[in-house]
Every structure is written in structure tokens, then in C-alpha cells.
C-alpha positions in Angstrom: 9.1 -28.9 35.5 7.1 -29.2 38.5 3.4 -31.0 38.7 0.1 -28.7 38.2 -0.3 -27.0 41.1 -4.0 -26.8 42.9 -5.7 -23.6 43.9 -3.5 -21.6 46.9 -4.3 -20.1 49.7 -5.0 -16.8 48.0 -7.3 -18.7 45.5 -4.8 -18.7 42.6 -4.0 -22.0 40.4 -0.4 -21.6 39.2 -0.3 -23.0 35.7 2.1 -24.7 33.6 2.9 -22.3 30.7 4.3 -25.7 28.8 1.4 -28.0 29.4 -0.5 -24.6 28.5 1.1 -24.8 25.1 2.2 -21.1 25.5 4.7 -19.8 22.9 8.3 -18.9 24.7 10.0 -16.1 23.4 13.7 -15.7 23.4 16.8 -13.0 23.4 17.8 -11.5 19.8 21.1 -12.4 18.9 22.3 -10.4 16.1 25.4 -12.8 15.9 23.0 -15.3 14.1 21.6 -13.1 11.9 23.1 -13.2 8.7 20.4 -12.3 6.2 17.1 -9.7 6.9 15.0 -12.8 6.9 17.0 -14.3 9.9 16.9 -10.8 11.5 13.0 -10.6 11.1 12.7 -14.3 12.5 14.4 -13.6 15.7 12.2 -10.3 16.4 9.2 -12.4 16.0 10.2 -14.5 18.6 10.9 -11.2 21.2 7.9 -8.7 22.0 6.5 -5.3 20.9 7.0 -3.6 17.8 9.7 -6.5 16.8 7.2 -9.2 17.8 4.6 -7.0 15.0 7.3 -7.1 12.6 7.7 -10.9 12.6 4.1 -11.3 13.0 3.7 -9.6 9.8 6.2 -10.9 7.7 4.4 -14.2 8.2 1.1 -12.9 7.1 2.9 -11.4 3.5 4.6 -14.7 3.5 1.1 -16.4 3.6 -0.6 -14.2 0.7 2.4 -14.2 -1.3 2.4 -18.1 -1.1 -1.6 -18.4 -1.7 -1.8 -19.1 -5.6 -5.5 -18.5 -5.0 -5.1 -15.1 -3.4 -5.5 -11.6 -5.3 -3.5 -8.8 -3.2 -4.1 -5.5 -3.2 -1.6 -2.8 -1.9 -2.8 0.3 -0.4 -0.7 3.3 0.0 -0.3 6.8 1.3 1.5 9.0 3.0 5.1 10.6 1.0 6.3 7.2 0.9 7.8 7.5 -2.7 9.6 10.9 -1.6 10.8 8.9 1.6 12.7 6.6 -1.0 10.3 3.2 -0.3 9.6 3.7 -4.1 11.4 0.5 -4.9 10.3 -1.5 -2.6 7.2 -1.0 -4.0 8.6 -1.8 -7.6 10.0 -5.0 -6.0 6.6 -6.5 -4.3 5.0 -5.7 -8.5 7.9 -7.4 -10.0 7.7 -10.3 -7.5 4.5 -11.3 -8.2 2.9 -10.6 -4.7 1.3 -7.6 -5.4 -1.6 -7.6 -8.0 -3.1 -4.1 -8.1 -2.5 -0.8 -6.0 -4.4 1.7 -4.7 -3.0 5.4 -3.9 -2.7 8.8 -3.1 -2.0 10.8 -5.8 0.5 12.7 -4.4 2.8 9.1 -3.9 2.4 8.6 -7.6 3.0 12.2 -9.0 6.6 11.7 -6.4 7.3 8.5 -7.6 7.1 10.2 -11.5 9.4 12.7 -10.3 12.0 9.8 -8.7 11.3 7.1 -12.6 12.0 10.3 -14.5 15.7 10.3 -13.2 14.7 13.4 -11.2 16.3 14.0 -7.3 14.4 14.6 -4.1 16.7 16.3 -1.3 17.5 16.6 2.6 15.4 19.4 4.3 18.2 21.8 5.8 16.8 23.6 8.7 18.9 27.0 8.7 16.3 27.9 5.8 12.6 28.6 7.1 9.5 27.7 5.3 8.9 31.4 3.9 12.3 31.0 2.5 11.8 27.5 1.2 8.8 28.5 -0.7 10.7 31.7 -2.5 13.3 29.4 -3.2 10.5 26.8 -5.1 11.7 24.2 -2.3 8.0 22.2 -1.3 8.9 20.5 2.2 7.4 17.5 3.2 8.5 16.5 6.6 12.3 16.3 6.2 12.5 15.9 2.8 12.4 18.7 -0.1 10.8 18.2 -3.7 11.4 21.0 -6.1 9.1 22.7 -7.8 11.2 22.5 -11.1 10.2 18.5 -10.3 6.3 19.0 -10.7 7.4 20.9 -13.7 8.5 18.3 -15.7 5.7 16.0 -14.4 3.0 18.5 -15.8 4.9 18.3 -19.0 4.4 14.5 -18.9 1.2 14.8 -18.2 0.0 17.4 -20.9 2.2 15.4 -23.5 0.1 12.1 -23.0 -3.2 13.9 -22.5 -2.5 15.8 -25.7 -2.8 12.6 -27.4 -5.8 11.4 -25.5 -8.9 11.5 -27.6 -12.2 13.2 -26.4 -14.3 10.1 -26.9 -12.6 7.7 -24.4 -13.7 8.5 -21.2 -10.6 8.9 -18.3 -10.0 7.9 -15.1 -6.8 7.1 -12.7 -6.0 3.6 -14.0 -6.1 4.2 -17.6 -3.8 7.5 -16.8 -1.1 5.4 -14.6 -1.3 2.5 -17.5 -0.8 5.3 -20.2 2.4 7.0 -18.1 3.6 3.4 -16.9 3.8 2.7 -20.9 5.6 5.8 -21.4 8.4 5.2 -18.7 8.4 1.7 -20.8 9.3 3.2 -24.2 11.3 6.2 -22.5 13.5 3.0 -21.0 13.2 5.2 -17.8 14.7 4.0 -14.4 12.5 1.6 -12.4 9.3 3.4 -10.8 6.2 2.0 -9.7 4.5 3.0 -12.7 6.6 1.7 -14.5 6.9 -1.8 -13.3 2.7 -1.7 -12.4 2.4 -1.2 -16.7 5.2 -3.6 -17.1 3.5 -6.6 -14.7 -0.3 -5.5 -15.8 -1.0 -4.3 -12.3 -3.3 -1.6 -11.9 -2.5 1.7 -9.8 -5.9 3.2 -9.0 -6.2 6.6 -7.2 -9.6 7.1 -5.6 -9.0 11.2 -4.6 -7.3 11.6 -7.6 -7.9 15.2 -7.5 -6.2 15.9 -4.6 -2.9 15.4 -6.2 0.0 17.0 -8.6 -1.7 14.9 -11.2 -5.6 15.9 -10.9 -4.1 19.8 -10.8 -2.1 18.7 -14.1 -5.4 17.3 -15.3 -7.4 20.4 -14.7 -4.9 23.0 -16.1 -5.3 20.7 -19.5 -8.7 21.3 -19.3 -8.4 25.0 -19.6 -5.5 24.7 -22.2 -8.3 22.9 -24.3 -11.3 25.6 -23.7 -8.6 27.9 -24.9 -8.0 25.7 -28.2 -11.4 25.1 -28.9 -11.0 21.5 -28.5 -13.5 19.2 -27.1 -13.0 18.5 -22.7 -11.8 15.2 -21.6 -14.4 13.9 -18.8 -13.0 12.2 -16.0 -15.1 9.7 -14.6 -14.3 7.7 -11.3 -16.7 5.5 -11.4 -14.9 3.5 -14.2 -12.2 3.2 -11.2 -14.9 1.9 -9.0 -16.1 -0.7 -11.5 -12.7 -1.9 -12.8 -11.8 -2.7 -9.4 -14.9 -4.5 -8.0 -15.0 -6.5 -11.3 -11.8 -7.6 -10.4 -12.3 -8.2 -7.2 -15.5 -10.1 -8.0 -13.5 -12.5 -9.9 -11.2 -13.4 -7.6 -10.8 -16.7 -5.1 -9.7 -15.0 -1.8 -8.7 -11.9 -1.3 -5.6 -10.1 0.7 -4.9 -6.5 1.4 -1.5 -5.0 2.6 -2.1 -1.5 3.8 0.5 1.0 4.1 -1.0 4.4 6.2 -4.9 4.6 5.6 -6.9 7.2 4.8 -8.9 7.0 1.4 -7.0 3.9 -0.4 -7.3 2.3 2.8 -11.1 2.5 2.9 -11.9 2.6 -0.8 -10.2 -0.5 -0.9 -12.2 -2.4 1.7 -15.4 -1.2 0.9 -15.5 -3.7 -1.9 -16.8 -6.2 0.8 -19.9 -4.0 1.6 -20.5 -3.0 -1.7 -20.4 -7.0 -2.5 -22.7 -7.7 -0.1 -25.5 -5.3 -0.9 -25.2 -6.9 -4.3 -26.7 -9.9 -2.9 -28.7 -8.4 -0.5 -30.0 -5.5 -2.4 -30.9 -8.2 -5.5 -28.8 -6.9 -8.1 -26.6 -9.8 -8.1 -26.5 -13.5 -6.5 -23.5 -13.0 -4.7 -21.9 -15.0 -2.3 -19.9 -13.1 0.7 -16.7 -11.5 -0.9 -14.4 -10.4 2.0 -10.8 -10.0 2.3 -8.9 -13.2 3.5 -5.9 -11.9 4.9 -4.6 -8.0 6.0 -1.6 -6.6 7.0 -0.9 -2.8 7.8 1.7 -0.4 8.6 0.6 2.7 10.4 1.0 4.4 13.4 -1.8 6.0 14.2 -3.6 4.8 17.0 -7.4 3.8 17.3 -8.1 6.3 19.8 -8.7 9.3 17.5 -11.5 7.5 15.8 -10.0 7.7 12.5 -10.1 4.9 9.6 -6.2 5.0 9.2 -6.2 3.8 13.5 -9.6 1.2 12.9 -8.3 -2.7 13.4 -9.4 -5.2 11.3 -11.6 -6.5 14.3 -13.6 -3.4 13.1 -13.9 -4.0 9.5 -15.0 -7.7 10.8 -18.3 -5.9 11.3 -18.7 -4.1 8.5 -18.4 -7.8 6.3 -15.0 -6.2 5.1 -12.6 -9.0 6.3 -13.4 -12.4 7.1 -13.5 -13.2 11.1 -10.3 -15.4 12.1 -12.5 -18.0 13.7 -13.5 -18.9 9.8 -9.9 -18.3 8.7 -8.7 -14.6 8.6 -5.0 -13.8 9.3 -4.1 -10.2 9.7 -1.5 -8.4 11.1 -0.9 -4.7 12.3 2.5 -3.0 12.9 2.3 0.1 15.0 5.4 1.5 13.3 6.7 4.3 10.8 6.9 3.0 7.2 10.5 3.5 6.5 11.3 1.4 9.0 9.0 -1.3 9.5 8.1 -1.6 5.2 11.8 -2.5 4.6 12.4 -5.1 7.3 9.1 -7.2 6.3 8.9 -6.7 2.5 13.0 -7.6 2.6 12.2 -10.9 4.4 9.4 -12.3 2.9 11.1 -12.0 -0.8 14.0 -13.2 0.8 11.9 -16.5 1.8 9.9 -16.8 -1.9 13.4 -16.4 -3.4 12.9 -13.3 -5.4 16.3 -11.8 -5.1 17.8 -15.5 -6.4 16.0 -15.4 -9.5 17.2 -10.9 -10.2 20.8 -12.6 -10.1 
């Protein structure tokens, strides 16, 4: 390597890049790639969208490793009838994920897929008018029956049957009560499931927006028709049973998969944290996430929460600033393909698959 140069004649000062300390980068070689690990390692070390990926599994890798860090998996988007369901099963069973928070619409799928029931291939010869006659519900490429959100309503009215008027409900306490369920059913794995298995809970902000909040409010009616007493359904008890968790945690890490509501009702717990303290209703110190990782593909442009960066939320007193120690990472990617690759690594490297066999 040649000396420093000084400034040219057209006023430039050719650098080093080793004496800089820069980072080389190198070819991928997929004949040394043995394992998904290996294959993740080597994108890190090209650019783009592989570069994000290896970026990211390092980030997991760090909150999974962090004994002191509570993580928190955010989720939307048809991912359980895209078949990531058991992923998700895998990062609960692991130990790296500590509580989730949804769509409805992913858990109401994901009931459909523990329940030992199909989702199919969208065939295009049949239109959308003829799907719906046919009780076909398309989503994307995919088809989910309508004979599936059958059987999940009949779940649902058989547990709320038994649920008494007096105990308030709200979406954890209904994805505990059909996580125990799929327990004594000895169901297939689901994310349910495993969530009621591990003690993780799976709170859905918009829970009315879903398969499940319809469910709820047809029970409703079958009790005014009974003459039994309503159930209430309260949200708040979501909001307080996950910022009293979060308020006893040591650091905090959030792995966001899409955006939109359980993206944002998740970080909010930093703002609502802060005007604790600054509002006097608690001495607080500053609660913010530690660490973030997201999948989604959406760019900032549009304005949207699922496209803001984490340098955004910095302002808000969401995340802590990486120059006091926040590590985040963002993969501009579709889900199925980027949620595999970096979710199949990092268990690789804590050894989770080792200790299934």
C-alpha cells in the first residue's frame, strides 16, 4: 500500500481506506456456505439488501444474547397465512422473544393453521367475484376459506361461553385463554400456543379489526338474545399490562415485523414513560428501547409510521440514540424472505436447533 497522498492538483487528498479503518467487503461464495448462518455471514460482508440481512442478524444476535434485555416482537401483515407461523413459534420457544404484539388478523390465521386447518395457493383462472361465491377469501396469493373462520368462531364462542361476566376482557387474557386450549387440545404448534406454553403474552392493540373482535361481537348479541349479562372488553388492561411490564424491565429491544398499529403501540411505551416523570405521576427514569430491528418494505417517503426509521423515534424518546448505545437495524425487504434467513441464523448461533435434537 502506498504512502498518504497530499492534496492534488484538483484539491483532492486520496485516502488510505486501510489506515482509514474502512470495513472491506468481499464476493459470496456459496461453496463455503454450509449452514444458513454461514450463508447470512457472507451477505453481511457484500452490500444492499444482503449487507441488511447480515446487519440484522447481528442485532437479534445481540438482544437474544442480552440476559438483561426484554424483547418484544411486533407483527402484521398475513404473515401467519404466508406460512412464517413457525418461525414465530420458534423465536417463543427459544427464549428470545418475551411478549408479542399483533394484528388480529395474523392471530385469528395462525388459529386456523394450530387447529390442523389448510390455507391454499390462489389460482388465477378463478376471479375475485367467483372466489367470493365459492367462500374462497384471497389475500395476495394465498386463499383462506371461509369454512376456516368457521371453526375459529366456534373456538371462540366455546371459550367465551365459559367466560364469566365479572372479569373484565381484553386481547391478552383471550390469546392466554385459546393458547391454553390448543395446550389441552394437544393441537399442532401455533403461536398461541407456544406464547401460553412459554408465558409470553400476545397483545393485539386493534383488536377489533380482526376475525376475533367480529367473533367477539357476534357473542355479544348471542348473549342479549339469552338474557345473559355482556362481557366488557376493555383495552386499557392491554395498555397497562404491557407498560407495567415494560416498566420493570432492564433494557429493552423491539423486533418489528411490517408496522402499522403494533409497531407504534409498541414504541409509545417510551413517551408514555416519559410523561410519567415529566407529568409527576411517577419518578421515572428515561425508559426507551435499547435495541430495534425491522422488516418492512415500505419506504419513508409516504410519511407513514410502518416507513419512519428509528432515527425518527430517536426524537420522540422512543429508542435510545446510538451515540449512548442504541443498535438497530432495518431490512428493506419482504418478510418471507428476509424473516427466514435472519431468524434461521441467529438460532443457529445461540444453538437452539442443538438443544430440539
Amino acid at each position: 500500500m502506498g504512502r498518504q497522498q497530499k492534496k492534488t492538483v484538483t484539491g483532492r487528498v486520496l485516502h488510505d481506506p486501510v489506515k482509514d479503518k474502512l470495513r472491506p467487503i468481499f464476493p459470496l461464495d456459496l461453496s463455503r456456505c454450509r449452514t444458513i448462518d454461514e450463508l447470512v455471514r457472507a451477505m453481511g460482508n457484500t452490500a444492499f439488501t444482503g449487507r441488511q440481512i447480515g446487519d440484522a442478524a447481528d442485532v437479534l444476535e445481540a438482544m437474544a444474547r442480552d440476559k438483561d434485555c426484554f424483547v418484544v416482537m411486533t407483527l402484521s401483515g398475513a404473515l401467519t397465512v404466508g406460512k412464517m407461523g413457525l418461525i414465530f413459534c420458534d423465536l417463543i420457544e427459544s427464549g428470545v422473544v418475551h411478549a408479542i404484539v399483533s394484528t388480529g388478523a395474523l392471530m385469528a390465521h395462525g388459529l386456523v393453521e394450530a387447529t390442523g386447518h389448510s390455507h391454499f395457493r390462489y389460482d388465477p383462472k378463478m376471479d375475485d367475484k367467483e372466489l367470493f361465491e365459492a367462500g374462497y377469501n384471497r389475500v395476495y396469493d394465498s386463499l383462506e376459506p371461509e369454512v376456516n373462520l368457521d371453526h375459529v368462531e366456534e373456538v371462540m364462542q366455546r371459550l367465551l361461553n365459559e367466560w364469566e361476566a365479572e372479569e373484565v376482557v381484553c386481547s391478552w387474557k383471550i390469546h392466554r385463554r385459546i393458547g391454553e386450549y390448543l395446550h389441552k387440545q394437544g393441537a399442532g404448534r401455533g403461536i398461541l400456543k407456544s406464547a401460553f406454553e412459554h408465558n409470553v403474552p400476545v397483545f393485539v392493540p386493534a383488536f377489533s379489526d380482526s376475525e376475533l373482535g367480529i367473533d367477539f361481537a357476534l357473542h355479544k348479541i348471542a348473549r342479549q338474545r339469552e338474557g345473559r349479562p355482556v362481557l366488557r372488553f376493555d383495552p386499557f388492561e392491554d395498555f397497562e399490562k404491557f407498560a407495567g411490564t415494560m416498566l420493570d424491565t432492564k433494557r429493552m429491544g423491539i423486533f418489528t415485523v411490517g408496522g402499522g398499529v403494533p409497531r407504534n403501540w409498541s414504541q409509545q411505551f417510551g413517551v408514555y414513560a416519559e410523561l410519567l416523570a415529566r407529568r409527576g405521576y411517577k419518578k421515572l427514569p428515561l425508559k426507551r428501547y435499547n435495541y430495534g430491528l425491522r422488516i418492512c418494505p415500505e419506504p419513508v417517503s409516504w410519511g407513514g409510521l410502518s416507513g419512519s426509521t428509528y432515527t425518527e423515534a430517536v426524537s420522540w424518546g422512543k429508542f435510545v440514540p446510538p451515540e449512548e448505545g442504541g443498535r438497530f437495524a432495518e431490512v428493506f425487504d419482504d418478510a418471507t424472505v428476509a424473516l427466514p434467513l435472519i431468524v434461521g441464523a441467529v438460532l443457529e448461533r445461540i444453538g437452539h436447533f442443538k438443544r430440539d435434537k
